[in-house]
C-alpha positions as CSV (number, residue, x, y, z in Angstrom):
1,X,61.8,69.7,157.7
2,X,60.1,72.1,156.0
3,X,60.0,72.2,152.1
4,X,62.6,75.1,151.0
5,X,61.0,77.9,149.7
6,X,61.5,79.0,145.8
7,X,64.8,81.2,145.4
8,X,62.5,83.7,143.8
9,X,60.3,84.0,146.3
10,X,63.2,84.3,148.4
11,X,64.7,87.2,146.5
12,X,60.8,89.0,145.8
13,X,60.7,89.2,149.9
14,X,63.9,90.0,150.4
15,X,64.1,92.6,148.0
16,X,60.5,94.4,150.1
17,X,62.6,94.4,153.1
18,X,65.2,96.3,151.8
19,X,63.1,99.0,150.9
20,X,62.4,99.3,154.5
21,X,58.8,100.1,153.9
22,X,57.4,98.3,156.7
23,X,58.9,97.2,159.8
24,X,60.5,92.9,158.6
25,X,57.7,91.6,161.9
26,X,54.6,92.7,159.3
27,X,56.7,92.2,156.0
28,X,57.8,88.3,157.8
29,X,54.0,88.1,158.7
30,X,52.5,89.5,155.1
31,X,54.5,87.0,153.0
32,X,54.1,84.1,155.5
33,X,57.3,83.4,156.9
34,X,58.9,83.4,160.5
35,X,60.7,86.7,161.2
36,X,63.8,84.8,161.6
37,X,63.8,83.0,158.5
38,X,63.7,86.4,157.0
39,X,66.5,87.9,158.5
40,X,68.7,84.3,157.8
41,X,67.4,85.2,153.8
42,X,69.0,89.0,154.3
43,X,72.1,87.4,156.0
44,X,72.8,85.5,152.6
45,X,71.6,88.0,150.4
46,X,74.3,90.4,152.2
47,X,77.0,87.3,152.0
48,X,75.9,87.0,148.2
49,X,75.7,90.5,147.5
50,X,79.4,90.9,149.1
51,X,78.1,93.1,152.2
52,X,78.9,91.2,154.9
53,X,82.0,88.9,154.6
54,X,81.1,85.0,154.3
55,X,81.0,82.1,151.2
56,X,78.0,82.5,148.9
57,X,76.0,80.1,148.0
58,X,77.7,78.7,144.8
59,X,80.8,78.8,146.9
60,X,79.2,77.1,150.1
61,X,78.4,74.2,147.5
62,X,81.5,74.0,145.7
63,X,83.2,73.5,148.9
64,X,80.7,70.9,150.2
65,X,81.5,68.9,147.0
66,X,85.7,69.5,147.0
67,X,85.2,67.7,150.3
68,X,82.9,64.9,149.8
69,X,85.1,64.6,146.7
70,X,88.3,64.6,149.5
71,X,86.8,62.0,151.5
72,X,85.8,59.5,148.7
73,X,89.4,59.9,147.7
74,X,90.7,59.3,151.0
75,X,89.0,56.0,151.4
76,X,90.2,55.0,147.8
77,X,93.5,55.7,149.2
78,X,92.8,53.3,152.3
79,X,91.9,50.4,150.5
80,X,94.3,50.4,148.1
81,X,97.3,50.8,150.6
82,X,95.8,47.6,152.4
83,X,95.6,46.0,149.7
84,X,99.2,46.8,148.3
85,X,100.6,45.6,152.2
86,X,98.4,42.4,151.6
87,X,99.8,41.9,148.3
88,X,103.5,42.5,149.6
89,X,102.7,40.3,152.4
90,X,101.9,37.8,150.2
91,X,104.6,38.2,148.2
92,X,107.0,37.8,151.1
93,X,105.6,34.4,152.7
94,X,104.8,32.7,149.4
95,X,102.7,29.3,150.3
């Protein structure tokens, strides 16, 4: 995978296609990018810019943390209710 590009790099050549000076083929070409990586970085300028409806960025990642946050907690959960029926069991059949 390719290394990500600076996020103000980003925003420099998204900011020229907006203008709509040149067609986004030459302006993708010009700055050295694939045409379709530039219209994915005006999708999520839109989505941060509140144009189009979506989760920006900051929200994107908030969200991807709740959740690996969710799942750690989940397996905490798991061990400690097997460990409390172990404990019970134990508790129940004393040796």
């Amino acid at each position: 995978m390719p290394k990500p590009y600076p996020r103000e790099f980003r925003d420099d050549v998204v900011a020229v296609a907006r203008k709509g000076e040149a067609p986004l083929k030459q302006i993708a070409k010009d700055f050295g990018i694939s045409e379709g990586c530039l219209h994915n970085w005006i999708k999520a300028a839109d989505v941060e810019d509140g144009v189009r409806p979506g989760l920006a960025r900051e929200e994107s990642e908030q969200l991807r943390e709740l959740k690996k946050r969710n799942r750690l907690l989940e397996q905490e959960n798991e061990v400690l209710r097997k460990a409390a029926a172990y404990l019970a069991q134990a508790n129940i059949n004393p040796k």
